[in-house]
N, C-alpha and C positions, 0 to 999 in steps of 0.2 A: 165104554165110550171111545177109547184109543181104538179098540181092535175096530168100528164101525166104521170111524173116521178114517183110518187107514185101510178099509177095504174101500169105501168109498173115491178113496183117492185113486187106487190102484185099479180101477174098473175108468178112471178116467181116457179120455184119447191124448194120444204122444201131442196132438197139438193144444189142449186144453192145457194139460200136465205142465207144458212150459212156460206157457203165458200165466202160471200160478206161481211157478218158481218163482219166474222174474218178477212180480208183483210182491212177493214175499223176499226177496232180495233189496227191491225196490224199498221198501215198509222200513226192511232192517239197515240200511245203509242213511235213510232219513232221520231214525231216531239216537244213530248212532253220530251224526254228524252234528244234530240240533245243540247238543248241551254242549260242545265243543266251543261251536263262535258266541253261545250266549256266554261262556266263563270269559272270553273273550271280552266280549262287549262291556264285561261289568269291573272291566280293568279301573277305570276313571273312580269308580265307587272304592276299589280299594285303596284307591293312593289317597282319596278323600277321608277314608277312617283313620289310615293313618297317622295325616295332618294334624285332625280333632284330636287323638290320643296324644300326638306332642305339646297341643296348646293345652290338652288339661294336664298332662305333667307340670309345664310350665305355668301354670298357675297355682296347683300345688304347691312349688317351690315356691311361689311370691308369696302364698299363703300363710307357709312356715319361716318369711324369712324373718331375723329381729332385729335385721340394722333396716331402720326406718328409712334413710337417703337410696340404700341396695332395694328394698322392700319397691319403694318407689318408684324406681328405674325398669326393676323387673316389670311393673303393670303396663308402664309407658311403652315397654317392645310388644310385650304380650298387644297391647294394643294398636301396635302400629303394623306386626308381623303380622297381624288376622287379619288386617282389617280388608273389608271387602273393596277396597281403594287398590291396595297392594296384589290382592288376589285374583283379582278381576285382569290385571295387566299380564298377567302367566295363563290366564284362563281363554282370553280373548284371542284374536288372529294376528296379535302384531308380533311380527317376527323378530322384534327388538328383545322381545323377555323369551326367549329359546336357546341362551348359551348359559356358558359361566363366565362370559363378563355380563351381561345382564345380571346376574343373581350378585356380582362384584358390588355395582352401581345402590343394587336397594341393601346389601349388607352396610357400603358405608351411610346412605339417607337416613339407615335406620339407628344405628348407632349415633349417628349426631343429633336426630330428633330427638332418643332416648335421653342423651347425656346432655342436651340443653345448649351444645355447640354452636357460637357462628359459623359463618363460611370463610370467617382467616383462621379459624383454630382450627375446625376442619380440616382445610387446606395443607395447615403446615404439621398437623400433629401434635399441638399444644401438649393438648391433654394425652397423656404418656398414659392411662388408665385406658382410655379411647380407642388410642390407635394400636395399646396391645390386642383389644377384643377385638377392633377391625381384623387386623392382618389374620389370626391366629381362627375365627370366624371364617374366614375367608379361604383358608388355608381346607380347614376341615370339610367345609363346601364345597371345595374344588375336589377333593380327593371322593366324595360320596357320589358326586356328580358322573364324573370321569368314567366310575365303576358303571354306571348306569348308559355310558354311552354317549353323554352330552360333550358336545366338544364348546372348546373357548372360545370360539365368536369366527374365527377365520377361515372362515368356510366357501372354499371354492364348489361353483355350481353353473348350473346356464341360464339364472337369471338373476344372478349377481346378487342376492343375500343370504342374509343368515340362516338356512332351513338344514336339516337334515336332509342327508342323501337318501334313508329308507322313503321318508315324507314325498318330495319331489317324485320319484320312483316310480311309487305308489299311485298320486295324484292324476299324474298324467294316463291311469287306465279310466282315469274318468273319459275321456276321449273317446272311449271304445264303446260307452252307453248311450240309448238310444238319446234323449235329449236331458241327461243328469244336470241339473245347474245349482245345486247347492248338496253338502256334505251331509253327514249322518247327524252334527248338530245343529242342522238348518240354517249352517252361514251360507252364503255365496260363494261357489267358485269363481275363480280366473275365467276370463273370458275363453284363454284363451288353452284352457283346461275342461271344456265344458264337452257333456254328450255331444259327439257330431254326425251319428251312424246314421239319425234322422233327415236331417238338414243334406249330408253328402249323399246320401239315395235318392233325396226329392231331386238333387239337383241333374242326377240322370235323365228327367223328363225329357230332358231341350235334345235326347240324343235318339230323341223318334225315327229318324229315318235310320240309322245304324240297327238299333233294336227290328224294324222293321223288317231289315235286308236277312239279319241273322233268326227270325223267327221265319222268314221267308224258307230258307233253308232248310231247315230244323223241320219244319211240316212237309219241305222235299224227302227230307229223311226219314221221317218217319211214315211216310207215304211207300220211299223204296223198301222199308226196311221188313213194312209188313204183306208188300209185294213178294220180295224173298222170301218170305216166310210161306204163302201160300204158292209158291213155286215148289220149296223143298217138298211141301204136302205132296202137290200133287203128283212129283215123280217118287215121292213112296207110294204114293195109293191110298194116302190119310186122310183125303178131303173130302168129307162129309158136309151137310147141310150146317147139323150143328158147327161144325169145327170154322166153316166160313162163317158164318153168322159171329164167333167169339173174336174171330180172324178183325170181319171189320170191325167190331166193337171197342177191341184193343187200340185200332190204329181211331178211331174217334176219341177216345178217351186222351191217346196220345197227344193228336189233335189241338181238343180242346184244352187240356193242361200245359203245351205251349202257350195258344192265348191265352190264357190266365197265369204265365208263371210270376208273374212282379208278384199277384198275390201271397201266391204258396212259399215265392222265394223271402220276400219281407216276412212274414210270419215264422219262417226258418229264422232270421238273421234276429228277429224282435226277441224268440227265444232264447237265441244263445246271450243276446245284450239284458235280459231281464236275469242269467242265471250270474251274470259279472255284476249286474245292482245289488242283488242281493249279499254276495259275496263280500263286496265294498262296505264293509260291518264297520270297518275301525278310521277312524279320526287321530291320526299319528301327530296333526298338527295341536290339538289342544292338549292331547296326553302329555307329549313334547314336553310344551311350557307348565303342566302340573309335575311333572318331573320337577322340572328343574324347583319351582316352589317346594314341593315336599325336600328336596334336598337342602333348602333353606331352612327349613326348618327341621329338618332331622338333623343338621350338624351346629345348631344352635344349643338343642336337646344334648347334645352329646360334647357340646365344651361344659357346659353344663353340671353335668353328670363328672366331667375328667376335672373341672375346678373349682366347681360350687357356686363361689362369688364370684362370675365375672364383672360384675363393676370394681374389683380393687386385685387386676391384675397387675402388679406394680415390677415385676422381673421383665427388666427389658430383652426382647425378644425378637429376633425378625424369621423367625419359622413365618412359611405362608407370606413374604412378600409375595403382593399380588396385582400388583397394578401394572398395566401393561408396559414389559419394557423392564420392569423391575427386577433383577437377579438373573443369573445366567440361565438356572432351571428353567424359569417360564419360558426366557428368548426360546432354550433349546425344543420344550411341552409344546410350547404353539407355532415352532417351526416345521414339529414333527406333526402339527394338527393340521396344518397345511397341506403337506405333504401326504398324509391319511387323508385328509377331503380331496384332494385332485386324483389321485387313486381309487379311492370309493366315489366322494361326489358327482364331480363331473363327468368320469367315464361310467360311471354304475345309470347318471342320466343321459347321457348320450346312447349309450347302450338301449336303455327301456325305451326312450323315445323316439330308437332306429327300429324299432321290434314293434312298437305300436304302432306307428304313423305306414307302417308295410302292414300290418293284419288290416287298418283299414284301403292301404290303397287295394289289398287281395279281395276284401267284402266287396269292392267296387267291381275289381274286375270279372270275379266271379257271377255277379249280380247279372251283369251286361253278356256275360255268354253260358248262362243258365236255359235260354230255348235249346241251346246249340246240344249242351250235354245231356238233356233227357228227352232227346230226340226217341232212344231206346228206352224209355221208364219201365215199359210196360212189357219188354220181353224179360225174359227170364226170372220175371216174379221179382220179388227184392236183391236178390243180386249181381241186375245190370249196371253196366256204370252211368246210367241216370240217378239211381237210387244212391250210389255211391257218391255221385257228384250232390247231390243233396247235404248227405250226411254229412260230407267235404265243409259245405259251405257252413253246416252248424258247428262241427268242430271250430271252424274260423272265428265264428262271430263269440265262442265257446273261450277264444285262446286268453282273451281279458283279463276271467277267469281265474287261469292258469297263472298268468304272467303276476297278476296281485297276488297270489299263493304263495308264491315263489319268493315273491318280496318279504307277504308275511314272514315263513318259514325261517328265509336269510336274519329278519330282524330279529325272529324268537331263539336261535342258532348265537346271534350276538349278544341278545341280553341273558344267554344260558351260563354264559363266562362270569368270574366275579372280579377277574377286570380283564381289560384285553388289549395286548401291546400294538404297535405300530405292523408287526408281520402279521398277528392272527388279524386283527381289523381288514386290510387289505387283502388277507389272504378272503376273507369270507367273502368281501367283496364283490373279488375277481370268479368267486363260485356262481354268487348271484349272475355274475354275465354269461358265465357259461350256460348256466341252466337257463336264461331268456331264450337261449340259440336252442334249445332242448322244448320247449313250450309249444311248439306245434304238433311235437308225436304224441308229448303226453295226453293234448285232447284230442289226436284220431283215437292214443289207445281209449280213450274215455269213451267216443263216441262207439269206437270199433272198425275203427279203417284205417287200410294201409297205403 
């Protein structure tokens, strides 16, 4: 069966033979890619088993505990830490529960609803049992969190909240799809985050007489071009019936796919924006905030496990002060989280959003002098520079893409570390920006142009 299929093969034409290759290149590069974003994709689903394995631990323990007052307390968090009240606010779009002071705020709610607390005892500390499992809670929270990437709350950016710099980054290649208006889990985007590649091309309509003038040319071009072309014939002595006959054919063909190029050029730019939609797998905003939950309740688990009874921690303690302001460590953690956001955040978005808002003013411009450049389509078979300014234009709309890749990459690169100080954080950074400026060759080399 081999030897028949392989003579078969080899009796094929040099031009059949390759467009088999790449079809089989093609096949193997899609299958090789598919299970990649779906383990991807099913990121959410593992922070979610997670969770569930902490809350049946934790009720495990409630199950075997024998002081009846502890026994009690235990069910009361179990039930306040599940409950879908609590988890729905990490789950959702509000960017208030995506630090570690957010996870601060429901560590101590939950602790005083447990232990039965008003809001003067709360307040002051009364209960020395209370406010040891706050701080020491809060402490272990902080430090699981931190490993994972989550910063404290002070987060410089360019639109003035709480978000992660990967998130932001990320978000704004929404921009670069044809008209994306909501994420992978069916929220709404920003307005002002939304597909625009649709909407900014319609609105070239109004620039009729410009387009007019340059397809004007453009059929002058290709009018002279296949003039010269039957000039050169004729002073070789190549000009036959046939060879004019392909002669004008060429130059009609040319012709006509000037008039028609919005179409051929839209259906270029629709493909590179459908290969950045799909690409746009991951949801960094809701993981985010299940992060930061799952960390709530893995460092619950885990005082847990190091104390047994946290309702009768009676050694006073202030490991894990953590209230903002509290102890010099934190001033100095969230000076330095500052200082890591305006290095990462702000310039890692200024960056992307100077990279993106140019891919699309280039889709614009390209679009508008697209008669111009394949004026010559049709000479030298596929590799004139009409054909090239085509593939130009889909690497373009292609680079979205690229630039969410790249994000990805930086952020799978950061949560590679099992923690990561103020120079690597910034150091990776400052890679991500480099490699944005680097996002254009990588999709000519993708398309194949230089």
């Amino acid at each position: 069966m081999y030897n028949m299929l392989s003579f078969r093969f080899k009796n094929k034409s040099p031009k059949t033979k390759m467009i088999i290759k790449r079809l089989l290149v093609f096949l193997l590069t899609l299958f090789l890619c598919v299970p990649g974003f779906t383990s991807f994709a099913a990121t959410e689903d593992s922070y979610q088993a997670e969770i569930d394995e902490y809350q049946a631990y934790l009720r495990e323990v409630a199950d075997q505990c024998t002081d009846a007052d502890a026994k009690q307390k235990f069910e009361k968090l179990i039930e306040i830490l599940f409950s879908d009240e609590v988890k729905s606010k990490f789950t959702s779009n509000d960017e208030n529960y995506k630090t570690i002071k957010s996870g601060y705020t429901i560590i101590k709610d939950t602790v005083r609803d447990t232990c039965g607390l008003n809001a003067w005892d709360a307040f002051f500390g009364s209960d020395l049992n209370a406010w040891n499992l706050t701080k020491q809670w809060q402490s272990k929270f902080r430090t699981d969190a931190e490993q994972l990437g989550i910063e404290y709350g002070n987060v410089f950016n360019n639109r003035g909240d709480d978000q992660d710099e990967v998130q932001n980054a990320s978000v704004k290649v929404n921009i670069l799809t044809w008209n994306r208006d909501q994420n992978t889990s069916g929220a709404s985007i920003n307005n002002n985050e939304r597909g625009v590649i649709s909407n900014f091309l319609r609105s070239f309509d109004g620039f009729s007489v410009f387009t007019g003038i340059v397809s004007s040319i453009a059929v002058a071009l290709t009018i002279a071009f296949g003039c010269s072309n039957l000039l050169m014939m004729t002073s070789d002595r190549n000009l036959s019936d046939e060879a004019l006959i392909r002669e004008f054919g060429k130059m009609l063909f040319g012709i006509w796919f000037i008039f028609n190029y919005k179409f051929f050029a839209l259906l270029v730019i629709r493909l590179g924006t459908i290969v950045t939609e799909k690409v746009l797998i991951a949801d960094f905003t809701s993981n985010r905030g299940l992060i930061v939950y799952k960390c709530l309740c893995q460092s619950i688990v885990e005082l847990v496990e190091e104390k047994g009874n946290i309702f009768n921690l009676t050694t006073f303690t202030t490991t894990g002060s953590a209230g903002a302001g509290e102890g010099i460590g934190n001033v100095i953690s969230n000076g330095l989280s500052i200082v890591t956001s305006f290095v990462g955040g702000g310039i890692t978005q200024l960056a992307s959003s100077l990279v993106i808002y140019s891919i699309v003013v280039e889709i614009g411009v390209r679009y508008l002098f697209t008669p111009l450049a394949i004026a010559d389509l049709y000479s030298e078979k596929f590799r004139s520079n009409g054909w090239m300014w085509i593939k130009k234009l889909f690497a373009c709309a292609l680079q979205g893409a690229v630039v969410y890749a790249i994000i990805f990459a930086t952020h799978a690169l950061k949560n590679s570390f099992i923690s990561t100080d103020i120079t690597t954080v910034t150091a990776i950074n400052l890679t991500m920006i480099g490699m944005f400026a680097k996002s254009r060759q990588i999709a000519n080399d993708i398309i194949g142009v230089h």
